[in-house]
Every structure is written in structure tokens, then in C-alpha cells.
TIBADO-391272 format. One line per field, with one value per residue (C-alpha): residue number from 1; residue in three letters; x, y, z. Coordinates in steps of 0.5 Angstrom, whole numbers, m for minus. Example, Ala and Ser with C-alpha at 12.3 -4.5 7.8 and 13.67 -1.06 7.14 Angstrom:
2
i <- [1 | 2]
aa <- [ala | ser]
east <- [25 | 27]
north <- [m9 | m2]
up <- [16 | 14]
This chain:
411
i <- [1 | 2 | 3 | 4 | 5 | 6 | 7 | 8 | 9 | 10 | 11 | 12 | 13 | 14 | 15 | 16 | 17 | 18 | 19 | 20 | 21 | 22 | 23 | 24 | 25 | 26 | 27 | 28 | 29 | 30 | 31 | 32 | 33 | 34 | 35 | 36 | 37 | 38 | 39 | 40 | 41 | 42 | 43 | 44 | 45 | 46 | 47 | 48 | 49 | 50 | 51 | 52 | 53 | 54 | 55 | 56 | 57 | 58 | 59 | 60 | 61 | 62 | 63 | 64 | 65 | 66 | 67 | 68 | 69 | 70 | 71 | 72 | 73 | 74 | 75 | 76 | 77 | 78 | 79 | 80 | 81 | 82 | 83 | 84 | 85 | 86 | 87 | 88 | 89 | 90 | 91 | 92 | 93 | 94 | 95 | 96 | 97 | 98 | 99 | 100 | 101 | 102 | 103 | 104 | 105 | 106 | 107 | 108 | 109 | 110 | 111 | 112 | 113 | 114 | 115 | 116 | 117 | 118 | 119 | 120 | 121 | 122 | 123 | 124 | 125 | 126 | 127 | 128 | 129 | 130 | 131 | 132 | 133 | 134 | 135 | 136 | 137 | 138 | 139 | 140 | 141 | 142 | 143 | 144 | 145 | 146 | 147 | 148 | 149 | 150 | 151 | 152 | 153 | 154 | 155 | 156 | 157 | 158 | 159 | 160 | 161 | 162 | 163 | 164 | 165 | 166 | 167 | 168 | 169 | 170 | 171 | 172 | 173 | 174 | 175 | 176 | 177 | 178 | 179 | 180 | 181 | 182 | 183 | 184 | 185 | 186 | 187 | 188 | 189 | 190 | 191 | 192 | 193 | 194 | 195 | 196 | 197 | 198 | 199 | 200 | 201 | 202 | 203 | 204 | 205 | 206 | 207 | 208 | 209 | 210 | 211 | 212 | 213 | 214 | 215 | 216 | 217 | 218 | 219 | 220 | 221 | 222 | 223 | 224 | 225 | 226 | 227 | 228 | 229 | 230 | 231 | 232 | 233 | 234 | 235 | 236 | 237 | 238 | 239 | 240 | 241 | 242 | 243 | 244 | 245 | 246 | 247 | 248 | 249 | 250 | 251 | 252 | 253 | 254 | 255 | 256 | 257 | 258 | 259 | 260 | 261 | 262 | 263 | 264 | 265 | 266 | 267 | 268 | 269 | 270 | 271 | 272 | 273 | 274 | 275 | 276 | 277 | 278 | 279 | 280 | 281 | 282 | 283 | 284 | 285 | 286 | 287 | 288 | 289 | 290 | 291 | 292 | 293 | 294 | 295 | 296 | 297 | 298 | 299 | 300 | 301 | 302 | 303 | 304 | 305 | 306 | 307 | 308 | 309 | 310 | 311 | 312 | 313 | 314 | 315 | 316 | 317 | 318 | 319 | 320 | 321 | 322 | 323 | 324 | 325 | 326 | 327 | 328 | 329 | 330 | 331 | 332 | 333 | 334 | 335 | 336 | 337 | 338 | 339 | 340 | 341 | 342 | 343 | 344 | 345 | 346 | 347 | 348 | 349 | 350 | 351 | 352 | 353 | 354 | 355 | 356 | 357 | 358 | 359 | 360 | 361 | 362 | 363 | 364 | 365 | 366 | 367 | 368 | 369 | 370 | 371 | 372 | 373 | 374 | 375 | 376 | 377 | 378 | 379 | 380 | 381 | 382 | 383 | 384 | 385 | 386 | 387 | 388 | 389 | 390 | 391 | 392 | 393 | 394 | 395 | 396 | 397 | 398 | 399 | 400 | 401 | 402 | 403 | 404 | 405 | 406 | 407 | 408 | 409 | 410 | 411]
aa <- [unk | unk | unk | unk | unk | unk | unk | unk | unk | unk | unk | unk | unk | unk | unk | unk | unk | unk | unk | unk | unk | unk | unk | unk | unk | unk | unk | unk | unk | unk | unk | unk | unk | unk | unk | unk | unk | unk | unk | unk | unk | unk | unk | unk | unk | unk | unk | unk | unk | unk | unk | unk | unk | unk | unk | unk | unk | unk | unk | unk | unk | unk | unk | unk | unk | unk | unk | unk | unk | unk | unk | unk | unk | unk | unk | unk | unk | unk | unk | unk | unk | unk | unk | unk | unk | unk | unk | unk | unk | unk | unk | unk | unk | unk | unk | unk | unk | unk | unk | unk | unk | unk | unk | unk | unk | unk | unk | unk | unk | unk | unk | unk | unk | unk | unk | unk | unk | unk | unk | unk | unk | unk | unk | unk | unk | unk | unk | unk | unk | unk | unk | unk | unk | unk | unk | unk | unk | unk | unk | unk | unk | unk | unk | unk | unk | unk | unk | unk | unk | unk | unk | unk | unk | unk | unk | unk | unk | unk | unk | unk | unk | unk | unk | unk | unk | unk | unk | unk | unk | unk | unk | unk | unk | unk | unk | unk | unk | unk | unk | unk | unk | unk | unk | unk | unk | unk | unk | unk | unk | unk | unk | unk | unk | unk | unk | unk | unk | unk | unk | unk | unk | unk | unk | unk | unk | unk | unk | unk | unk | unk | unk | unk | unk | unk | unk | unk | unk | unk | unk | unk | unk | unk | unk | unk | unk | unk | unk | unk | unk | unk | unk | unk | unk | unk | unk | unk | unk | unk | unk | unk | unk | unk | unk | unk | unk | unk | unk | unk | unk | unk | unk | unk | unk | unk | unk | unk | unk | unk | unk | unk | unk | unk | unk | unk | unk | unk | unk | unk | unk | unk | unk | unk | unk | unk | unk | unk | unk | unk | unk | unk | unk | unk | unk | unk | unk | unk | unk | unk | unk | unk | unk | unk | unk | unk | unk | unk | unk | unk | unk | unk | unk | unk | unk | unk | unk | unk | unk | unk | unk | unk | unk | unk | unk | unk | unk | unk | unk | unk | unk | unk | unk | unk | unk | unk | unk | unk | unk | unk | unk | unk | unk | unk | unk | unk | unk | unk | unk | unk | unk | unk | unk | unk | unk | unk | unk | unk | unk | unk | unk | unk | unk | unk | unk | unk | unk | unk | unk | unk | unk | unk | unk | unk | unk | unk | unk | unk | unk | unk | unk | unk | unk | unk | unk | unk | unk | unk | unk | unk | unk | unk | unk | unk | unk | unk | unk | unk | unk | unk | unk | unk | unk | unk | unk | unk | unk | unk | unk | unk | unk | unk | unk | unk | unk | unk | unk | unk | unk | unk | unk | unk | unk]
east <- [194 | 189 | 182 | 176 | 175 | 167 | 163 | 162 | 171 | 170 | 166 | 171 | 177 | 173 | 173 | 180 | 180 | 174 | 179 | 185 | 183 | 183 | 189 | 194 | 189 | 191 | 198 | 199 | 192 | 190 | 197 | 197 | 191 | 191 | 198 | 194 | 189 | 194 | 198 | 191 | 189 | 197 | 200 | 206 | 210 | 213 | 206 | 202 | 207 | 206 | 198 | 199 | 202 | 198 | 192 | 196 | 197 | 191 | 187 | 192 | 190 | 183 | 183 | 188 | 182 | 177 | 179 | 180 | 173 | 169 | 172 | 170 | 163 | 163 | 163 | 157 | 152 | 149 | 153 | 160 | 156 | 153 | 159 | 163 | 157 | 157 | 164 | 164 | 159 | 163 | 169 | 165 | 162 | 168 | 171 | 166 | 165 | 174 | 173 | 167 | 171 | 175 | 177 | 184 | 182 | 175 | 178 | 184 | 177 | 174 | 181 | 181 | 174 | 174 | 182 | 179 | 172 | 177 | 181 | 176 | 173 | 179 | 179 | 171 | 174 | 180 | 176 | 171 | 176 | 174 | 167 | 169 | 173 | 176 | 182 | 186 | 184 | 186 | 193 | 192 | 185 | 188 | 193 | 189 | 186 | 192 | 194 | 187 | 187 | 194 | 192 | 184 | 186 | 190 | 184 | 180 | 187 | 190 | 184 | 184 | 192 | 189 | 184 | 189 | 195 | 191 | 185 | 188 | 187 | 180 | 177 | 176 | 179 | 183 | 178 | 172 | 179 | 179 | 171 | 170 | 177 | 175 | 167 | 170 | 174 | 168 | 163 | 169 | 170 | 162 | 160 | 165 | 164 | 156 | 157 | 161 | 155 | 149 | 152 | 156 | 154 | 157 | 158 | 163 | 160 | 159 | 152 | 150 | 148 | 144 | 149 | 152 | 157 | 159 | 160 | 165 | 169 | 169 | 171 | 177 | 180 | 179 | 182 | 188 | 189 | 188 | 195 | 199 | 198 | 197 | 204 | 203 | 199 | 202 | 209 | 206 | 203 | 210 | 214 | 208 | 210 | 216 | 217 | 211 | 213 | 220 | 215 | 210 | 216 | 220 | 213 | 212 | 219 | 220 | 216 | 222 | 227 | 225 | 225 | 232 | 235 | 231 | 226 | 219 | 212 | 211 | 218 | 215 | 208 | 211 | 215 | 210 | 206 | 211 | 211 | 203 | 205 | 209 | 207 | 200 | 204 | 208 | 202 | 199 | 206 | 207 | 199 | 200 | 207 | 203 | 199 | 208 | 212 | 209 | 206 | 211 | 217 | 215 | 214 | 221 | 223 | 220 | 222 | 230 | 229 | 225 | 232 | 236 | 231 | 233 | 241 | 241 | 238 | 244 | 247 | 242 | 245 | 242 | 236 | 236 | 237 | 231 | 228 | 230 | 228 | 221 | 221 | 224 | 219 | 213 | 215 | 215 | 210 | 204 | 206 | 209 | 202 | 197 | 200 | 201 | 194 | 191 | 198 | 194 | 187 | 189 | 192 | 186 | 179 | 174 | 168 | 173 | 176 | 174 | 177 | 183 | 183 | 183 | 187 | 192 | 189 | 193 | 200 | 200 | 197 | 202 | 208 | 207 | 209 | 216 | 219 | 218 | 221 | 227 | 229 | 228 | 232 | 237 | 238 | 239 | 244 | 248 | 247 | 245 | 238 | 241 | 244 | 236 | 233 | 239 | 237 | 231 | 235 | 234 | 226 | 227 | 232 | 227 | 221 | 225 | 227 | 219 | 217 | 221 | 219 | 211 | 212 | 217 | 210 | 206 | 210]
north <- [241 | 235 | 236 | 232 | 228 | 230 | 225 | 228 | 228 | 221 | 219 | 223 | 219 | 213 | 213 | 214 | 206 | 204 | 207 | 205 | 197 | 198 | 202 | 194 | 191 | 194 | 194 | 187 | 182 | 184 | 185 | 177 | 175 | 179 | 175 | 169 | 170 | 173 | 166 | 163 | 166 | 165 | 172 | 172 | 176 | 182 | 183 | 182 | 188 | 192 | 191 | 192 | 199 | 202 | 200 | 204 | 210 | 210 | 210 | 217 | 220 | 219 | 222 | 228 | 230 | 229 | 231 | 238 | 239 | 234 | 238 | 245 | 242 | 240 | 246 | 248 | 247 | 241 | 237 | 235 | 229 | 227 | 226 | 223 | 217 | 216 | 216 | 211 | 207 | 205 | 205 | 199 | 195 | 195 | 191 | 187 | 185 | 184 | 178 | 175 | 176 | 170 | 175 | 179 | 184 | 185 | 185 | 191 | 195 | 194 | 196 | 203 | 203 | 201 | 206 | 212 | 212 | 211 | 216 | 221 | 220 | 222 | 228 | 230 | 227 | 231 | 237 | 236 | 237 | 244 | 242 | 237 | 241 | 247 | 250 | 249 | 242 | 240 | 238 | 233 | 231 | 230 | 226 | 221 | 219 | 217 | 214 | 209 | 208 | 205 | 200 | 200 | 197 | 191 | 187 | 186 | 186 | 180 | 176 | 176 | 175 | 168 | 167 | 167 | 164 | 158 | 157 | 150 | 148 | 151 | 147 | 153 | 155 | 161 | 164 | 164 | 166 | 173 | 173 | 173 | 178 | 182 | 183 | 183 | 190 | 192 | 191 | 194 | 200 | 201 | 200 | 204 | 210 | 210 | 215 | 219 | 220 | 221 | 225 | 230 | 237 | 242 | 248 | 252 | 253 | 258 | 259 | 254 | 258 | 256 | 254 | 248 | 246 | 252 | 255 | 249 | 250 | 257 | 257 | 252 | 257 | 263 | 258 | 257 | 265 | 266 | 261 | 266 | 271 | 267 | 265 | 261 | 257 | 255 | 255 | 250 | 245 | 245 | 243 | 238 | 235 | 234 | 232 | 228 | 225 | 222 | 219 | 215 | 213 | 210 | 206 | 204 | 201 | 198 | 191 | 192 | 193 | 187 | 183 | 184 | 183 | 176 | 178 | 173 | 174 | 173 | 177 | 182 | 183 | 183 | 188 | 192 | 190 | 193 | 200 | 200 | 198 | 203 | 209 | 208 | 211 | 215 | 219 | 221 | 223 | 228 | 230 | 232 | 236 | 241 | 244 | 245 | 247 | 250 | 245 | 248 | 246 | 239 | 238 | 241 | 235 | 230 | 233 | 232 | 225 | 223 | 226 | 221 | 215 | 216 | 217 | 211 | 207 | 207 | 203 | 198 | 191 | 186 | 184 | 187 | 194 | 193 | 192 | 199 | 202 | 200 | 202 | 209 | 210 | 208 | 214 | 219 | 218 | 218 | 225 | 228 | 226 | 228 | 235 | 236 | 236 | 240 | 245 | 246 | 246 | 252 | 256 | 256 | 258 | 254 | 255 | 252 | 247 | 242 | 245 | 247 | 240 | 237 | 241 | 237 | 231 | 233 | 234 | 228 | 222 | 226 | 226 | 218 | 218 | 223 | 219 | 212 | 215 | 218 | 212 | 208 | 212 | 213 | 205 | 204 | 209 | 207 | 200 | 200 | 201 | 203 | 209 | 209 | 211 | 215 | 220 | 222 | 226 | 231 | 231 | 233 | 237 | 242 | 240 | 243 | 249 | 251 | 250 | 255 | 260 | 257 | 260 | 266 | 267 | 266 | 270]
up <- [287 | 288 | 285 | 284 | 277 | 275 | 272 | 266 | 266 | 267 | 262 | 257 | 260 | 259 | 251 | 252 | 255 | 249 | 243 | 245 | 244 | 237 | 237 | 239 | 235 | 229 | 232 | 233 | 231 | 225 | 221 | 224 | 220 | 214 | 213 | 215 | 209 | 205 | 205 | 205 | 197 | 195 | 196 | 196 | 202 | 199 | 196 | 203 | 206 | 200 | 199 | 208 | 207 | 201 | 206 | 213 | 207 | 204 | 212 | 214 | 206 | 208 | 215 | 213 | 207 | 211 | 219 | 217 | 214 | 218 | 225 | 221 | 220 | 228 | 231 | 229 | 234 | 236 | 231 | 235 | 238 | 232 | 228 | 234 | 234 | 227 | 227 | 232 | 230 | 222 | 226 | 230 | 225 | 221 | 226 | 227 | 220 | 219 | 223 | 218 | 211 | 208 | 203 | 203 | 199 | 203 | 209 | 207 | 204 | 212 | 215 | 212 | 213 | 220 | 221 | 218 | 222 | 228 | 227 | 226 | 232 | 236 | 232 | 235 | 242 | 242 | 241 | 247 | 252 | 252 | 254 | 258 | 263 | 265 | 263 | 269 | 270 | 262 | 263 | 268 | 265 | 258 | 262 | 265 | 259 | 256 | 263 | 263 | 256 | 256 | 262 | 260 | 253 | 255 | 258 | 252 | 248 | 252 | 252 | 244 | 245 | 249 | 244 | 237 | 241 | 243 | 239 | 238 | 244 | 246 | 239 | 234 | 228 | 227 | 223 | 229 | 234 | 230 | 228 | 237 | 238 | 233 | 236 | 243 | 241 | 238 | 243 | 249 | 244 | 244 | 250 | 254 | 250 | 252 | 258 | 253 | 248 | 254 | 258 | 253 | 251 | 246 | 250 | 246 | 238 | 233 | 229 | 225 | 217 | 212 | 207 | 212 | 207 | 204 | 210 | 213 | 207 | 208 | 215 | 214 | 208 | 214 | 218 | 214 | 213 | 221 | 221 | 218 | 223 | 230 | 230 | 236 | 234 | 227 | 230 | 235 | 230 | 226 | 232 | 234 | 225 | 227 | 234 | 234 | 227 | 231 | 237 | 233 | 228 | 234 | 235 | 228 | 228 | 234 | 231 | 226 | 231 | 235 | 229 | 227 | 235 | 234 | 239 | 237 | 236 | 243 | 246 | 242 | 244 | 252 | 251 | 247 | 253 | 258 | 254 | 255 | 263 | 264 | 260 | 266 | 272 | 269 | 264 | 271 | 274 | 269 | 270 | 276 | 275 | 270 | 277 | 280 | 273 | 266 | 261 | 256 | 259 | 261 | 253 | 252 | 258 | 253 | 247 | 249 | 253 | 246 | 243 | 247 | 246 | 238 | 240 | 244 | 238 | 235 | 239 | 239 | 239 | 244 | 246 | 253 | 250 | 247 | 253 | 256 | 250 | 251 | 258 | 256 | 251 | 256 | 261 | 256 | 251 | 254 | 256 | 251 | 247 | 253 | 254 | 247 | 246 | 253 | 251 | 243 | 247 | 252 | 246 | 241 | 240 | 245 | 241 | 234 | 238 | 232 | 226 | 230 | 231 | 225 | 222 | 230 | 226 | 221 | 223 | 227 | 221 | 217 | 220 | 220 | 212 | 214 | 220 | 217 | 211 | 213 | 217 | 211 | 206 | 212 | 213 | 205 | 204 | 211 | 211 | 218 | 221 | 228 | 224 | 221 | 227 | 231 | 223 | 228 | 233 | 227 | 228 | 235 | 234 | 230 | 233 | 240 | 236 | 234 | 239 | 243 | 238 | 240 | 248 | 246 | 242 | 248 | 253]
């Protein structure tokens, strides 16, 4: 069934476009420089991946403490766009001062900054779907989104790739290539969420009471309680942990996996360009197949392809292999991730969308420390790394198992 997409849709789908520039810079660019002011100031490889890692973890911390209250304080009324554009704006001016800081140690502080900031927005941006759109419409919306994020993202990206791969040539230092790569996904992530911030309006919220905070905390404890007894939803957010935990370890590791099979810096960046192509069309292909088939079976497809994807990097040994594993994962990962949002958006309270959402936040920021830590301990017992990411068959196998239990609880 075709349908028109509204404005204010639009403008919703388009900070998915803005956000998603910060998400390859962190990804790629910035790991770069930090290894580059780390060797400035004589740190040593070991303690630069150590020192990166602590900052990645204590990012996650901070938005899995804070995503859950700040989501509960959300839903009062008049507060969500507030909390959206505050977050925003640190998460901005985070990026754009990690390109003005020589100091390692200052730029790890920004980083975590800037990271927090950004994944708290997602969580007030999540939860504005169901303001934005109406029930019926969520899968393909929640899709669209992801599928223009996926190839929006790409432009101010490559041109920051360009920037830090020849800035010999333009005649500036490495320094200024990042200071203007850093302020160019700055001013896109800004500047594309404007229409957002204009045009949206709470729809859905509860009363706001006198004792603001208290009343936050308060209504997070009810929340936690009410999950014991609304099985759908609990049963859904496990089998999102584990599931969702082997699709963004697979993405982590592929960096490594490149690596081992002698892919370059450059072969790498290509290949995770290749994901973010592909993941374009095949994100609104499996949009529009939620108006034919169920949302749920759909998500147990990708489910069981994400389970093969793991079987198949066990036998990971040439270049070209890794190549099809880039496409593989760029057909169903925006999926799974769009249709996981708009299935959780559809089976919760409207009016509490964000402190349900943070509580999502939550499952998914934590599932990143399990995935990475099964396949390393996995790799280290074995020997193998191949036989590191084959272990995360496991996680999809109980992420499919809980989420049967989900739609046998909405039947």
C-alpha cells in the first residue's frame, strides 16, 4: 500500500540523515586522529586502544544511567523537544571543539561528551515517532529513516574522508583537515534537525506535577514493576538484548576482521561504504513488505539471515568473503534496527513513549559490552577468531527463542 509521506514525517526522517554522519565519524575519522594525537604526545599502542576503550565504555555507562530517567522526565508535557535540542546542541559543540583540541586527554573528555549527548538524543527521537505518525504508517516511516540516514550520511562523510586522506595536497596540516571535518558534521547534524525542532509537537504526554524530579524517579520504579507483569513488552526488550547485541557486535568487529584478512585502511572504508549503500534500498524494500506480511515475522527473517551471516564468518578466509559479508549485513541491518523500533513503538503506551524508550536505549548501548566480550573470550579460548564470531549464533538463537514468546503474548 503506497502512501503519501507528510511534512512533518519528513522532517522526522531527516534527523535521521543529520545524526547518522556523527555515527561514521565515530566509527572511522575519529579513532584516526585520536591514534594520531596519542603518537603526538608518545602514548604507546597498547595504552591508546586501552584509553579508547575506556572512553567507548564510559559513553555507554553514562547514556544507560541517564537514558532511562531522562526519557522518564521526557514525557511530561512540553519537555521532549527540550531535552531533544539540549542534547543536540552538547552533542554538537562536542564535535566541533574535538577538532580544536591538540591534547589527547581532552579530546577523550569531548568524545564521551559529544557520544553521550548524541545517544541520548536518539533516545527522544525514537520516542517521537508516535507523535509523528500514526500507527499504521510506523514500519515504513521507522524504515525510511534508517534508509536515508544510511545514504544521507555518506556525503558530509566523504568529504571529510577527502579532506583527512589529502590534506597534504590541499596544503594544510592534519590538524585543520579534522578542526573542518569535524565542524562540517557539525553544522550537517545541526542544520538538518532544524525542521525537526520547528515543526514538532508533543502529542502524547502525561501531566507534568509539581515535584518534577521525584515524580521522574518515581515513575521509572513504577515502570520497572509494570515489566513484570506486561510479558510482551519484557519478553521483547530480552529478545531485542540478544539479538540486537550480535548485529552491532558483527559491526564492531568487522574493522578487525578486515584487518586480519589484510584489508587497508582505505579497502575498509570502501567496504563499510558498501554496507551503508546497500543497506539504503534494502531498508525501504523490507518498509514497504510490513503493509503485505507481519512486522514480527519479518524481524524473525532477519533474525535467522543475522544467524547465518554469524555461521558464515566462521569460514572467513579471503578477502572477497568479507565483501559479501558487508553486503549481507547491509540488507538486514537497517531492517532489523527499523522494524524493531516501530514493533516496540506499536506494543507501548504513546503517552510514556520516552521512558519506554530509554529503558530500549538501554538494551541496546548494553548489549554492545556482551557481544564484544563473547566473541573475545571466545577467540582467546579457541585460538581462532572466525570461531569468535561463529559463538554469536548463540545470541540470535535466544533472541529468536524470546521473541516467539513476545508474539505468542500479543496473539
Amino acid at each position: 500500500m503506497k502512501f503519501q509521506t507528510t511534512s512533518l514525517e519528513k522532517k522526522w526522517i531527516l534527523y535521521d540523515v543529520a545524526n547518522s554522519a556523527f555515527t561514521l565519524l565515530v566509527s572511522t575519522i575519529m579513532p584516526i586522529y585520536f591514534n594520531y594525537l596519542a603518537e603526538q604526545a608518545s602514548v604507546s599502542e597498547v595504552n591508546y586502544l586501552a584509553f579508547w576503550g575506556y572512553a567507548t565504555s564510559a559513553a555507554t555507562i553514562i547514556t544507560a544511567v541517564l537514558a532511562p530517567i531522562l526519557g522518564t522526565a521526557s514525557d511530561f508535557k512540553g519537555r521532549k523537544r527540550k531535552f531533544f535540542m539540549a542534547a543536540l546542541l552538547i552533542g554538537a559543540l562536542g564535535c566541533v571543539f574535538l577538532g580544536f583540541t591538540a591534547s589527547w586527554v581532552c579530546f577523550l573528555f569531548l568524545f564521551v561528551l559529544a557520544k553521550s549527548a548524541y545517544s541520548l538524543s536518539l533516545v527522544f527521537y525514537d520516542s517521537m515517532l508516535v507523535d509523528v505518525t500514526t500507527e499504521d504508517r510506523m514500519d515504513a516511516i521507522s524504515a525510511k529513516g534508517y534508509a536515508w540516514g544510511y545514504i544521507g550520511s555518506c556525503i558530509p562523510f566523504i568529504l571529510s574522508l577527502l579532506l583527512v586522506l589529502l590534506y597534504e595536497k590541499l596544503g594544510i596540516t592534519m590538524n585543520t583537515a579534522m578542526s573542518i571535518a569535524f565542524l562540517l558534521i557539525a553544522l550537517w547534524w545541526v542544520m538538518l534537525s532544524i525542521p525537526l525542532l520547528k515543526s514538532y509537537q508533543q502529542t502524547h504526554s502525561v501531566q507534568r506535577e509539581a515535584h518534577f524530579a521525584s515524580a521522574s524517579f518515581g515513575r521509572l520504579w513504577h515502570l520497572f514493576r509494570e515489566l513484570g507483569q506486561n510479558r510482551q513488552v519484557l519478553y521483547f526488550l530480552i529478545a531485542f538484548f540478544f539479538y540486537i547485541d550480535g548485529v552491532y557486535t558483527i559491526i564492531d568487529m568487522a574493522t578487525a576482521y578486515g584487518t586480519a584478512l589484510g584489508l587497508d585502511t582505505t579497502g575498509l572504508l570502501l567496504a563499510l561504504l558498501t554496507t551503508q549503500i546497500v543497506a539504503f534500498p534494502a531498508a525501504l524494500l523490507f518498509g514497504r513488505l510490513c503493509s503485505k506480511y507481519k512486522n514480527a515475522s519479518l524481524i524473525k527473517i532477519c533474525i535467522f539471515a543475522y544467524f547465518l551471516i554469524a555461521l558464515y564468518g566462521i569460514t572467513l578466509k579471503e578477502q572477497y568473503q568479507f565483501w559479501i559479508l558487508a553486503v549481507c549485513v547491509g540488507i538486514f541491518q537497517g531492517a532489523i534496527q527499523s522494524m524493531s523500533r516501530s514493533y516496540f513503538a506499536r506494543i507501548i503506551p504513546a503517552e510514556r513513549s520516552g521512558e519506554y524508550f530509554g529503558i530500549y536505549d538501554i538494551c541496546g548501548k548494553g548489549a554492545s559490552f556482551a557481544g564484544t566480550t563473547l566473541v573475545s573470550l571466545i577467540s582467546q579460548i579457541t585460538g581462532q577468531m572466525n570461531i569468535g564470531v561463529g559463538s554469536l549464533v548463540v545470541l540470535f538463537l535466544i533472541g529468536f527463542l524470546f521473541f516467539q514468546k513476545t508474539e505468542r503474548k500479543g496473539q
